[in-house]
Biopython code that builds the backbone (N, CA, C, O; Angstrom):
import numpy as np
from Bio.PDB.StructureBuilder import StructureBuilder

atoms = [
    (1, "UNK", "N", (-34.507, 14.214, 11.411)),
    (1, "UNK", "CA", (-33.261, 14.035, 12.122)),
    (1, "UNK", "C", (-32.900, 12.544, 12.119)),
    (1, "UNK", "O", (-33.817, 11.864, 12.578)),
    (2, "UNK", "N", (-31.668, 11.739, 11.676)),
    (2, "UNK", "CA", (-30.911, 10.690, 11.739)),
    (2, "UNK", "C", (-31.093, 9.859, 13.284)),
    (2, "UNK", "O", (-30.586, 10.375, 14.280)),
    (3, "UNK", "N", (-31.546, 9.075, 13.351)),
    (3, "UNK", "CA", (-31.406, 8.372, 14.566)),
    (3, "UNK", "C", (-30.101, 8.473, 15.409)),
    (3, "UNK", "O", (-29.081, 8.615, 14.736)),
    (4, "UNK", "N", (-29.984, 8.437, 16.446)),
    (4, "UNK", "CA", (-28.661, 8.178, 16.537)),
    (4, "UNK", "C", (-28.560, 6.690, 17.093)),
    (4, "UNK", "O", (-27.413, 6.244, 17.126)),
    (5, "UNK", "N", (-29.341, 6.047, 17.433)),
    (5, "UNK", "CA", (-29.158, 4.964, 17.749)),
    (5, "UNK", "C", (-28.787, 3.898, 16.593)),
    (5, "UNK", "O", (-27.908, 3.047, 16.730)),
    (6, "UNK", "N", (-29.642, 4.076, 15.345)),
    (6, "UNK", "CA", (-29.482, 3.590, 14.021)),
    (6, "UNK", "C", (-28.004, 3.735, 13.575)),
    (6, "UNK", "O", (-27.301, 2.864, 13.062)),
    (7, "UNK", "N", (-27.681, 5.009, 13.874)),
    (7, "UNK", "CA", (-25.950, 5.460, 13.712)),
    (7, "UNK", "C", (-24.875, 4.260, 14.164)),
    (7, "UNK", "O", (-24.021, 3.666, 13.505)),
    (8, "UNK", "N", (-25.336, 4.140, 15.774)),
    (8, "UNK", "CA", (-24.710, 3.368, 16.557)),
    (8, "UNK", "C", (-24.430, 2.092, 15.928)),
    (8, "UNK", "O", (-23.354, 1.670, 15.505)),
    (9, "UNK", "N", (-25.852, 1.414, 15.939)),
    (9, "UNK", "CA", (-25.931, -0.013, 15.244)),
    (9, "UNK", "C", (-25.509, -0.527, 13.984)),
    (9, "UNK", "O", (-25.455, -1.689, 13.583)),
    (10, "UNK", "N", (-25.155, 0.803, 13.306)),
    (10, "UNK", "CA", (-24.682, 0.170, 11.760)),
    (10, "UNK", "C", (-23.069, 0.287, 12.235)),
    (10, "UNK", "O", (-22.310, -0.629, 11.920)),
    (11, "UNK", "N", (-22.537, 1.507, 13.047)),
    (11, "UNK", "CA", (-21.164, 1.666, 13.043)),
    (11, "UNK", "C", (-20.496, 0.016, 13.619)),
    (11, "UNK", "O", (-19.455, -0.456, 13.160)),
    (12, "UNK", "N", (-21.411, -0.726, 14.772)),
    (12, "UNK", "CA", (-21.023, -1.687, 15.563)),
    (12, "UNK", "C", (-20.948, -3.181, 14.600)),
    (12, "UNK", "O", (-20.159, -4.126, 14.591)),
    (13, "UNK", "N", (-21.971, -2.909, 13.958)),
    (13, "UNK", "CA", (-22.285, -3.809, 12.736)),
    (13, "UNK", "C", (-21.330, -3.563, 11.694)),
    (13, "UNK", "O", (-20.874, -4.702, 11.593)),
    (14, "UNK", "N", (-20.951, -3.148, 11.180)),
    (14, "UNK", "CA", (-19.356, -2.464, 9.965)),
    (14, "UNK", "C", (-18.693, -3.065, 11.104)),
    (14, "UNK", "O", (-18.776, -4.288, 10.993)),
    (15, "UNK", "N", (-18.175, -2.782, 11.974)),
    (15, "UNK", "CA", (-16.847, -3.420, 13.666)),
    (15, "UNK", "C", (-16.914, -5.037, 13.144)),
    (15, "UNK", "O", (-15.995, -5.643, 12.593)),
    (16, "UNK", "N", (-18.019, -5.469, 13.414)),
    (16, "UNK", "CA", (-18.110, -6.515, 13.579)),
    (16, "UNK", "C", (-17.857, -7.312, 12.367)),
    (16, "UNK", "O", (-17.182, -8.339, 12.434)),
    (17, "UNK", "N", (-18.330, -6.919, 11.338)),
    (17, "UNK", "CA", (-18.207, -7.552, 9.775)),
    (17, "UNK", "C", (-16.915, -7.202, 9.403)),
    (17, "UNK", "O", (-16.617, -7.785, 8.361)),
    (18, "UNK", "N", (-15.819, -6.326, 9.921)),
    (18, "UNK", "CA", (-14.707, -6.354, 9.775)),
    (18, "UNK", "C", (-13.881, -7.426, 10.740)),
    (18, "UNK", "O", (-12.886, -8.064, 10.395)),
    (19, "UNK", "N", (-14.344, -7.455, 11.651)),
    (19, "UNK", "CA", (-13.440, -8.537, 12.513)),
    (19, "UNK", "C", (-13.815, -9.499, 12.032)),
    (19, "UNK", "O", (-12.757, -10.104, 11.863)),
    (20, "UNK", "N", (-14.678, -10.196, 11.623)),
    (20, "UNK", "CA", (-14.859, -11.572, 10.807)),
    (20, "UNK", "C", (-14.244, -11.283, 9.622)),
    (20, "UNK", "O", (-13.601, -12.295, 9.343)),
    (21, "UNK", "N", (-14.130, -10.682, 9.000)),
    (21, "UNK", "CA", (-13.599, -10.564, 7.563)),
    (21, "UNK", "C", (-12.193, -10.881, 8.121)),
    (21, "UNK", "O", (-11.746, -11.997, 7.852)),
    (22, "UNK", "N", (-11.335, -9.924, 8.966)),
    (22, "UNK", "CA", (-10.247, -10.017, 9.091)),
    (22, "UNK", "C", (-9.580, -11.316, 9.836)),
    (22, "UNK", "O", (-8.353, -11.393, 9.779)),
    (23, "UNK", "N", (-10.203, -12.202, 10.436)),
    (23, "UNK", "CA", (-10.316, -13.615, 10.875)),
    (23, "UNK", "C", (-10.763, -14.422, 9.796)),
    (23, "UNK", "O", (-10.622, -15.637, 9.937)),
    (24, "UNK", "N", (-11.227, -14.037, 8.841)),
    (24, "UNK", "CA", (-11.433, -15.241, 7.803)),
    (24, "UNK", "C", (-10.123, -15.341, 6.773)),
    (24, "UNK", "O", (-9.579, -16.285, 6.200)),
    (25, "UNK", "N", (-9.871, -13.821, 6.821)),
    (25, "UNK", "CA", (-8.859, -13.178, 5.485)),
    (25, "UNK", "C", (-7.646, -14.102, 6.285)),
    (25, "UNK", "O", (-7.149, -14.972, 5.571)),
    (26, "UNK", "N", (-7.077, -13.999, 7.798)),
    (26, "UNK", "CA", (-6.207, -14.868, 8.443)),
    (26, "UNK", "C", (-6.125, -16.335, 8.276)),
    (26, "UNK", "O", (-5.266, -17.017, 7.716)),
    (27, "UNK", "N", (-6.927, -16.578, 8.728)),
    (27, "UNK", "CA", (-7.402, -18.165, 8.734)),
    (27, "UNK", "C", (-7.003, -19.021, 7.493)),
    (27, "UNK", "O", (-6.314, -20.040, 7.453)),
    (28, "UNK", "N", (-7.742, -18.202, 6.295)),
    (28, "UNK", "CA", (-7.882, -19.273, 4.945)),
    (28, "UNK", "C", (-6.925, -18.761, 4.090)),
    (28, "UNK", "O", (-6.591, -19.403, 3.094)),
    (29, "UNK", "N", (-6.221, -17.199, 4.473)),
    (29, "UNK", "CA", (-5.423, -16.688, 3.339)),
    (29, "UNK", "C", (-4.234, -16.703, 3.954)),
    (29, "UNK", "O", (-3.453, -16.067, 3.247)),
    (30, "UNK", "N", (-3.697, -17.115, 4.927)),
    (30, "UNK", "CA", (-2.095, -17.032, 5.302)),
    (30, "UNK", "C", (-1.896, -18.428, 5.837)),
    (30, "UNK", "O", (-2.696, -19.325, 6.105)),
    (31, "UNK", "N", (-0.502, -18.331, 5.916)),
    (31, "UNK", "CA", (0.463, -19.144, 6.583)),
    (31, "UNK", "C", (0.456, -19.695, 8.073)),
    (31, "UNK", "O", (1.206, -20.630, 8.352)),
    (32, "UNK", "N", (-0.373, -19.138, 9.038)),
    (32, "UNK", "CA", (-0.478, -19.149, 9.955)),
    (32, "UNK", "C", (0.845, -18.076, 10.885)),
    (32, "UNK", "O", (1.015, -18.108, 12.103)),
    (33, "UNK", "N", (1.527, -17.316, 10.019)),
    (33, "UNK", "CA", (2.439, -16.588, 10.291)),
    (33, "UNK", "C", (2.111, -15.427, 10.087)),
    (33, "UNK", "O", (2.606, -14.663, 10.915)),
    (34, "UNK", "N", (1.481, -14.946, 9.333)),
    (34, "UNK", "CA", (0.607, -13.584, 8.486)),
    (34, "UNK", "C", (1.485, -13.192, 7.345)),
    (34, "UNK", "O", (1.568, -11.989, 7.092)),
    (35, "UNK", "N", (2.579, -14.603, 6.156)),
    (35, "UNK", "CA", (2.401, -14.410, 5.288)),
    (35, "UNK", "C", (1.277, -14.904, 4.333)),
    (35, "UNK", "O", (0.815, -16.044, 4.271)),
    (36, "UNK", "N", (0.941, -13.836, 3.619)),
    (36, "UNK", "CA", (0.094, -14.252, 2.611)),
    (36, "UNK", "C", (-0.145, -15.622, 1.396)),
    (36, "UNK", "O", (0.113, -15.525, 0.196)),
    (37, "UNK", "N", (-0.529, -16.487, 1.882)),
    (37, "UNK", "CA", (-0.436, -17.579, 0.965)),
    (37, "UNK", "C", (-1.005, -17.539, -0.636)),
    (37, "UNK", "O", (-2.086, -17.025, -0.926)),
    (38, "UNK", "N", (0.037, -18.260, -1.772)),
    (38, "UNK", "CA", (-0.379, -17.637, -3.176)),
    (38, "UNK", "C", (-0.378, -18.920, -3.556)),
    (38, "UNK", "O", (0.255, -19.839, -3.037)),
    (39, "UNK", "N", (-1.319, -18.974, -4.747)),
    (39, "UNK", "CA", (-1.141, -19.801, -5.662)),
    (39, "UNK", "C", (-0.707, -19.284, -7.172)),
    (39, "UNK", "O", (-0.765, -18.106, -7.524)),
    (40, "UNK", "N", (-0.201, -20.529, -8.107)),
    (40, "UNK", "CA", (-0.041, -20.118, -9.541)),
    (40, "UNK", "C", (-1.395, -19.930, -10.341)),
    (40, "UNK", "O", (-2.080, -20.849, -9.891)),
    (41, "UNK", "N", (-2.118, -19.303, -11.213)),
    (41, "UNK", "CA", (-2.861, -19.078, -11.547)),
    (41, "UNK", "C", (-3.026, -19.849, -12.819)),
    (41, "UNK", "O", (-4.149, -19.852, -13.324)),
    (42, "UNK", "N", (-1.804, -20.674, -13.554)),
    (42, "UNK", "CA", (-1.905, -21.490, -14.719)),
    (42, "UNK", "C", (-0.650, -22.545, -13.822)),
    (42, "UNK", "O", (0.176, -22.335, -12.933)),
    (43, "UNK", "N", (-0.968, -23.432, -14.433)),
    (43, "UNK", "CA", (0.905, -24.288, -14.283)),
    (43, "UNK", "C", (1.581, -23.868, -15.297)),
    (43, "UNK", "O", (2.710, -24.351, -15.207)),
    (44, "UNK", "N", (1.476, -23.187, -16.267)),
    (44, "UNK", "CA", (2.308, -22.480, -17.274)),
    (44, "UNK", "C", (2.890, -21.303, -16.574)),
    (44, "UNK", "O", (4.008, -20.920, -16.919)),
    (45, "UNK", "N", (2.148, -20.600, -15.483)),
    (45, "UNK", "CA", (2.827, -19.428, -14.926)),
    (45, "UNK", "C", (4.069, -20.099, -13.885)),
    (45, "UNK", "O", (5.103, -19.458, -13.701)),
    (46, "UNK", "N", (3.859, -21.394, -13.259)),
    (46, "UNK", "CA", (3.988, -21.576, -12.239)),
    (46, "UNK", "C", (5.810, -22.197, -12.732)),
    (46, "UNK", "O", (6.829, -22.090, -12.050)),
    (47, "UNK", "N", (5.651, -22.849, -14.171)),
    (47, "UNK", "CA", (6.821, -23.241, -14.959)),
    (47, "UNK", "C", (7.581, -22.094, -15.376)),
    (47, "UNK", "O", (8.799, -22.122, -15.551)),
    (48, "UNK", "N", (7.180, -21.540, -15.462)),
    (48, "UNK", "CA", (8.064, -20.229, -15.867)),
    (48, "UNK", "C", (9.046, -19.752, -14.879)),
    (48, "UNK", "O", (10.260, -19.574, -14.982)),
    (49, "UNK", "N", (7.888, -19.518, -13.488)),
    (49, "UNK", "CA", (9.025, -18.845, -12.004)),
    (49, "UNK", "C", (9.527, -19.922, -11.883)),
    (49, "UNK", "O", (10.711, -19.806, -11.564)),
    (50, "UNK", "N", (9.133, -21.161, -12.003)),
    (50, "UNK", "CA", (10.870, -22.016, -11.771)),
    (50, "UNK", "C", (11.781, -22.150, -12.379)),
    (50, "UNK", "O", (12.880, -22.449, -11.913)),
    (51, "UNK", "N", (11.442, -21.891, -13.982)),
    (51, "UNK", "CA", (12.877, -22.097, -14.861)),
    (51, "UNK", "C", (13.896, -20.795, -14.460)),
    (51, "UNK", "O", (15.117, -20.810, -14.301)),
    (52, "UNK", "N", (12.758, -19.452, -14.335)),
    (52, "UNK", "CA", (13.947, -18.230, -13.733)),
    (52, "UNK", "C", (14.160, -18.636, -12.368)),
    (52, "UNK", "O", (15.159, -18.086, -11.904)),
    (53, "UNK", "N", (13.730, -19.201, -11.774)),
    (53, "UNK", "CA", (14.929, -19.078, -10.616)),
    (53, "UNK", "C", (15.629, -20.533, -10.662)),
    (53, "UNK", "O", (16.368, -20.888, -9.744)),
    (54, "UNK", "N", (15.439, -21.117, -11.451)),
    (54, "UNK", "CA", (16.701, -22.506, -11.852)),
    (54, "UNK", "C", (17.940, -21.460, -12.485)),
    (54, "UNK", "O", (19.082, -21.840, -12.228)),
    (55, "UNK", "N", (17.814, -20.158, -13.301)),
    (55, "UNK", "CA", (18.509, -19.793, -14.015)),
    (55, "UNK", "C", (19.267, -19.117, -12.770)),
    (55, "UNK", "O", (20.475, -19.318, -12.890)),
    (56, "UNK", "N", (18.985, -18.445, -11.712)),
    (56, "UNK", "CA", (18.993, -17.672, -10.311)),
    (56, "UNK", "C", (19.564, -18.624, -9.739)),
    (56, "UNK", "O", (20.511, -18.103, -9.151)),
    (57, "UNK", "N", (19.573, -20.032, -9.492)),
    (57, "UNK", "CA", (20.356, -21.162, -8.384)),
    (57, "UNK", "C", (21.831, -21.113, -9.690)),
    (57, "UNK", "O", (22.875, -20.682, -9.200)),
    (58, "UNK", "N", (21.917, -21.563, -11.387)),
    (58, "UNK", "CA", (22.447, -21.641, -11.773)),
    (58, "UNK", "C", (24.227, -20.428, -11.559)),
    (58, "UNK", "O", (25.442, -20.620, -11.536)),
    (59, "UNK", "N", (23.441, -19.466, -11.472)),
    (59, "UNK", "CA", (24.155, -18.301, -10.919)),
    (59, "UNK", "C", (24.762, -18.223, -10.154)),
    (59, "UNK", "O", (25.963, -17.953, -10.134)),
    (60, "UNK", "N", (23.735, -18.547, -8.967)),
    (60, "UNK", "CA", (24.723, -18.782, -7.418)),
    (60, "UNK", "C", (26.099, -19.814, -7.026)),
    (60, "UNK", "O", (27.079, -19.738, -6.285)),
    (61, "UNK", "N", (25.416, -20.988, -8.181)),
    (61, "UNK", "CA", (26.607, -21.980, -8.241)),
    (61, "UNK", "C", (27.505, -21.744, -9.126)),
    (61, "UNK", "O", (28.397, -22.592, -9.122)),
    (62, "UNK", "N", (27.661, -20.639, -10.149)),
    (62, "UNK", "CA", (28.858, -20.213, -10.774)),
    (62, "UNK", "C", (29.716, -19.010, -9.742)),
    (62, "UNK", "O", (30.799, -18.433, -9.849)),
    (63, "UNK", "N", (28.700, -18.996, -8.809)),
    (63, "UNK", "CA", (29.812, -17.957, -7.945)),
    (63, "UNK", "C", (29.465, -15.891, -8.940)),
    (63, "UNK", "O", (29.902, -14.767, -8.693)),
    (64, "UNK", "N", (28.814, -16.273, -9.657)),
    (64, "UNK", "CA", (27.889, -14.875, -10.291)),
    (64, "UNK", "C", (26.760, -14.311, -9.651)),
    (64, "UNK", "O", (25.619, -14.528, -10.059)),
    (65, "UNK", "N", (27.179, -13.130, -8.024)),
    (65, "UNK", "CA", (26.487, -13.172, -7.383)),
    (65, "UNK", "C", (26.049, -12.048, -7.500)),
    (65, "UNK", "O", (25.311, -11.677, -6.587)),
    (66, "UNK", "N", (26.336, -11.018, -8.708)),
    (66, "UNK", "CA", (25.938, -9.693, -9.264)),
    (66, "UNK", "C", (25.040, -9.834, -9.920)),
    (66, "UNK", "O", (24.081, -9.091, -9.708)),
    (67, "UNK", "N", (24.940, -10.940, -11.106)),
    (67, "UNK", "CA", (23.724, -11.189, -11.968)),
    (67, "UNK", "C", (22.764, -11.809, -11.389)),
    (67, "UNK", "O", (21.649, -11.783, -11.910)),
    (68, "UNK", "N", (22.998, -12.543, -10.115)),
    (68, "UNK", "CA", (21.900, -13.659, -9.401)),
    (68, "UNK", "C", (21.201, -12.665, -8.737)),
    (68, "UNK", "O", (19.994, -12.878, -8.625)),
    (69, "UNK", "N", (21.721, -11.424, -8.170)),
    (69, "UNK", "CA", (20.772, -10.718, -7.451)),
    (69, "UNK", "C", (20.132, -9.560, -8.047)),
    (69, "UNK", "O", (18.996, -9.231, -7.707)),
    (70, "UNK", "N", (20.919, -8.812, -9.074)),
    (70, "UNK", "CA", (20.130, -8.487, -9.837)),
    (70, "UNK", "C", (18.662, -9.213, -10.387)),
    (70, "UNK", "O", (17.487, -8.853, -10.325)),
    (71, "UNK", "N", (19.391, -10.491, -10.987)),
    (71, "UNK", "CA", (17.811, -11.374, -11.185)),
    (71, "UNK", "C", (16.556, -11.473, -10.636)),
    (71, "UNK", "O", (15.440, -11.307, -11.127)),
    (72, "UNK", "N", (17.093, -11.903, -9.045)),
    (72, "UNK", "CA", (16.196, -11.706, -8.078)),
    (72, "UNK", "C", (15.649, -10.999, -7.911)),
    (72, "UNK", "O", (14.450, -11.244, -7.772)),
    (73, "UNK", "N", (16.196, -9.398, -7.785)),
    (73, "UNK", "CA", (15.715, -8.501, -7.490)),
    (73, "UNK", "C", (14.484, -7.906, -8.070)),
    (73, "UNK", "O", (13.553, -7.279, -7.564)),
    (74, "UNK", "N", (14.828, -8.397, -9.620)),
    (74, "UNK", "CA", (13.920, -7.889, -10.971)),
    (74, "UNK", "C", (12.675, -8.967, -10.446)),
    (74, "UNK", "O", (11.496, -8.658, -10.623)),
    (75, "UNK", "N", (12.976, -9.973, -9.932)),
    (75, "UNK", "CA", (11.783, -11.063, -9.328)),
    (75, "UNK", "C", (10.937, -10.269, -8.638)),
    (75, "UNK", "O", (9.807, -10.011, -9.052)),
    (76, "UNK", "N", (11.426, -9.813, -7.513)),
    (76, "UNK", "CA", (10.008, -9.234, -6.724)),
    (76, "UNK", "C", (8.887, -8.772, -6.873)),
    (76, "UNK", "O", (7.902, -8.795, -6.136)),
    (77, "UNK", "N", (9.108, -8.222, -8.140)),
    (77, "UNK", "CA", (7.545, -7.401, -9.099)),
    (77, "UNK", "C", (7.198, -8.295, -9.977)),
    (77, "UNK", "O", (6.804, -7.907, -11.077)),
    (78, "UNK", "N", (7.286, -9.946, -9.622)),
    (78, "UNK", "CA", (6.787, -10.581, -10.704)),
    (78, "UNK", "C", (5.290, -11.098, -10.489)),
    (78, "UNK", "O", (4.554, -11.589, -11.344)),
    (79, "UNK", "N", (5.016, -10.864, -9.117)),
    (79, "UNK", "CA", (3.673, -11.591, -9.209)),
    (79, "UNK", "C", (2.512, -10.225, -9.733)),
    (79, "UNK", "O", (1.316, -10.454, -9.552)),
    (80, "UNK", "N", (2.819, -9.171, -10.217)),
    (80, "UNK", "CA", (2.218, -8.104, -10.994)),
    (80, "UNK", "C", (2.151, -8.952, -11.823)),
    (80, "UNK", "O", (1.071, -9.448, -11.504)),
    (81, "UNK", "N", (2.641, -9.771, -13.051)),
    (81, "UNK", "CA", (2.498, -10.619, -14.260)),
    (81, "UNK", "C", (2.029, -11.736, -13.589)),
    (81, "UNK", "O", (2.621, -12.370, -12.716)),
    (82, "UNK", "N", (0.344, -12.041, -14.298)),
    (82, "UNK", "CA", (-0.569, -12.924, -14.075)),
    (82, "UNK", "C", (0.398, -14.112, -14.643)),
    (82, "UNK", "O", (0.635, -14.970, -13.793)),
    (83, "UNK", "N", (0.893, -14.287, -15.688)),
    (83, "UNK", "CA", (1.500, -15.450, -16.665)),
    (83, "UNK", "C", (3.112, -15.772, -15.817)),
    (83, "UNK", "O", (4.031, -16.398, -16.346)),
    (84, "UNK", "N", (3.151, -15.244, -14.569)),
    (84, "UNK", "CA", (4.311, -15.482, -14.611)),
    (84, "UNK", "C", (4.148, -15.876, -12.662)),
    (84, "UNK", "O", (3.482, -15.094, -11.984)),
    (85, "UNK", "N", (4.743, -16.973, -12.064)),
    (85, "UNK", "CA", (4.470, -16.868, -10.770)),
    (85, "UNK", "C", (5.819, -17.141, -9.676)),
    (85, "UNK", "O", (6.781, -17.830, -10.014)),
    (86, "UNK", "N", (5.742, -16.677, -8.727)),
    (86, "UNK", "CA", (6.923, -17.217, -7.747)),
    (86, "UNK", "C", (6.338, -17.115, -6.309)),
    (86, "UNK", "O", (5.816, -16.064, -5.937)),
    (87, "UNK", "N", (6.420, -18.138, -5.549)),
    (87, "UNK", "CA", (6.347, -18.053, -4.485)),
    (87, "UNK", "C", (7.162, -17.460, -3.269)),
    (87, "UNK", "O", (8.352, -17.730, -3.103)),
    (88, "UNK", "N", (6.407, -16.596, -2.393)),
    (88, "UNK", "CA", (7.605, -15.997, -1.699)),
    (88, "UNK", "C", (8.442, -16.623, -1.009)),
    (88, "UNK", "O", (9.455, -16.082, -0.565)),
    (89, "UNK", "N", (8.124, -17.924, -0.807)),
    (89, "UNK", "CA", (9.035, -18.723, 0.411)),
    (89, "UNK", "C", (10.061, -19.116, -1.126)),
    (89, "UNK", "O", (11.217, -19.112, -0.704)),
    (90, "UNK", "N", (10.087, -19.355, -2.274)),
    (90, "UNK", "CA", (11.184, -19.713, -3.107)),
    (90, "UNK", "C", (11.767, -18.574, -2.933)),
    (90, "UNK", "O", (12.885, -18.735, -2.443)),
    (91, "UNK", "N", (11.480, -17.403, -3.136)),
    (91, "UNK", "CA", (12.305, -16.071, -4.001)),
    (91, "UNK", "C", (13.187, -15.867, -2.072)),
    (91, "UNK", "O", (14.394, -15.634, -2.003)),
    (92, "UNK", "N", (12.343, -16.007, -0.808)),
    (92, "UNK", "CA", (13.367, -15.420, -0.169)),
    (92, "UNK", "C", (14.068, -16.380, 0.256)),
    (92, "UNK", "O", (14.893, -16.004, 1.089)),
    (93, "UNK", "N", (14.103, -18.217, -0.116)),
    (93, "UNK", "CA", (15.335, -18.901, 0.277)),
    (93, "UNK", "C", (15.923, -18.823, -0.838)),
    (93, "UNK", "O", (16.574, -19.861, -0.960)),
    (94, "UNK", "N", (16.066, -18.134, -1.772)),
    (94, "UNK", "CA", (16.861, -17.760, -2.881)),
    (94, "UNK", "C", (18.064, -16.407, -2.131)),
    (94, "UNK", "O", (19.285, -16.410, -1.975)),
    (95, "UNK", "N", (17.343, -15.717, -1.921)),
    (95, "UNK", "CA", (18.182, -14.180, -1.287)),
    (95, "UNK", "C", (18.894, -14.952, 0.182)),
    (95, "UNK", "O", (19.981, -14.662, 0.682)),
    (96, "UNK", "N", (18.287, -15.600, 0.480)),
    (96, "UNK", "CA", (19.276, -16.226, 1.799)),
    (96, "UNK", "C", (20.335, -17.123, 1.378)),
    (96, "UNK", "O", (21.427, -16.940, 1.916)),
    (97, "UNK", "N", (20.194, -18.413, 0.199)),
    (97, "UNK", "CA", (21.044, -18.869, -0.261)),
    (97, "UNK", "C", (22.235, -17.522, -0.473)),
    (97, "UNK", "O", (23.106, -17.361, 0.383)),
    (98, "UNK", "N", (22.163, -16.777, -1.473)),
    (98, "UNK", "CA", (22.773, -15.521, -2.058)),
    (98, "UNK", "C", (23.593, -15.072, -1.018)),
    (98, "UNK", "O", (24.768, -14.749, -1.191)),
    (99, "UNK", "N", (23.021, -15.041, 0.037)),
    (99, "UNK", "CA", (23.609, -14.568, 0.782)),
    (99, "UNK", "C", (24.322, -14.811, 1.358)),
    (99, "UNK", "O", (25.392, -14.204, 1.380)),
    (100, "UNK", "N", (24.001, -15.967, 2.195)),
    (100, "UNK", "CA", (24.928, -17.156, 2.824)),
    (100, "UNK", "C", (26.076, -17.498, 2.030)),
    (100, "UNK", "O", (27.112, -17.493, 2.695)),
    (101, "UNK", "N", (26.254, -17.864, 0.525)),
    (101, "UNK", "CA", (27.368, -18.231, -0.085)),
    (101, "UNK", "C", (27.999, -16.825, -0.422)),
    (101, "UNK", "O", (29.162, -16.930, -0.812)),
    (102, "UNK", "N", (27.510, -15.521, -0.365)),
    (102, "UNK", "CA", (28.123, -14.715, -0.894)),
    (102, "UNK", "C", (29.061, -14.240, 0.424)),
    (102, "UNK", "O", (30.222, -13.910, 0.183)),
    (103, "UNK", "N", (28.547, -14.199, 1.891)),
    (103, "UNK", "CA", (29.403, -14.274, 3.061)),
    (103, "UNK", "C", (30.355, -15.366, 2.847)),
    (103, "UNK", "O", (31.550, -15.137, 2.664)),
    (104, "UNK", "N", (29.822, -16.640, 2.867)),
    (104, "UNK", "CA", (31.055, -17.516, 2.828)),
    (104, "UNK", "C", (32.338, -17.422, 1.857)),
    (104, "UNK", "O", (33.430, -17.884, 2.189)),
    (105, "UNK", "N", (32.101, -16.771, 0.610)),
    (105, "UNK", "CA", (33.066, -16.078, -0.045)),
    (105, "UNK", "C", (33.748, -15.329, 0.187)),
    (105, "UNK", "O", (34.897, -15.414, -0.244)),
    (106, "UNK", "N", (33.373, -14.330, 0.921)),
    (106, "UNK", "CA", (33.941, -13.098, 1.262)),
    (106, "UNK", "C", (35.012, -13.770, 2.717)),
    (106, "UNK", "O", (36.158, -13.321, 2.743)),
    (107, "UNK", "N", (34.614, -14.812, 3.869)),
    (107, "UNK", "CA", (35.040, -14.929, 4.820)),
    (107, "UNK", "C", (36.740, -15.556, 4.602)),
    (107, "UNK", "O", (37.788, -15.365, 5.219)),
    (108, "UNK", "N", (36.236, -16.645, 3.009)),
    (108, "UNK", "CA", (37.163, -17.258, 2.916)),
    (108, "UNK", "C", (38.351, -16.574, 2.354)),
    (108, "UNK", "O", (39.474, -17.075, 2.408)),
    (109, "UNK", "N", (38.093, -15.425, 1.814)),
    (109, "UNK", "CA", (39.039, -14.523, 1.026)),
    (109, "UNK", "C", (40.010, -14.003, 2.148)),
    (109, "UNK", "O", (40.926, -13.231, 1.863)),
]
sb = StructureBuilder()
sb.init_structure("model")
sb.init_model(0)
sb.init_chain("A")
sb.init_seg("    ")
for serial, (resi, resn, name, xyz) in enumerate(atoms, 1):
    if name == "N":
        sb.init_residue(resn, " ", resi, " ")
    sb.init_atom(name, np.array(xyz, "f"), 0.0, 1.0, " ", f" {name:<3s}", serial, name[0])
structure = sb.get_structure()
């Protein structure tokens, strides 16, 4: 027959090695906000998400706010591609720029 006390002590022990895990995973892997902090994995990946979203600001300042968000949009699944990187604080003051000028367009009309 299984201890049950042995039961006890491993279940409390798993508790516990999860709350440190999940205080370390906080601590060293986020923002202090509980976004997830990233890095580029090459500076070749890291050149790439900036030239597309230079091409994404280029957009916004032609007032092409169909292709800029499309763009963007196609962004979100980019950190799936190791060779390719964007940070989330760029991609969402990108959608807020977008946004902001695409209201101010609309207000002034």
């Amino acid at each position: 027959m299984i201890n049950f006390r042995l039961i006890l002590i491993s279940i409390l022990v798993m508790f516990f090695g999860m709350i440190l895990w999940m205080g370390y995973y906080f601590y060293f892997r986020t923002d202090g906000r509980g976004n997830v902090t990233r890095e580029a994995d090459s500076p070749e990946a890291a050149v790439r998400g900036q030239q597309t979203l230079q091409r994404a600001d280029a957009l916004i300042n032609q007032r092409q706010y169909t292709p800029a968000k499309a763009l963007l949009d196609s962004l979100r699944d980019a950190d799936a591609n190791p060779a390719f990187f964007i940070s989330t604080e760029d991609l969402e003051q990108r959608f807020n720029t977008l946004r902001a000028r695409r209201r101010r367009d609309q207000a002034a009309q």
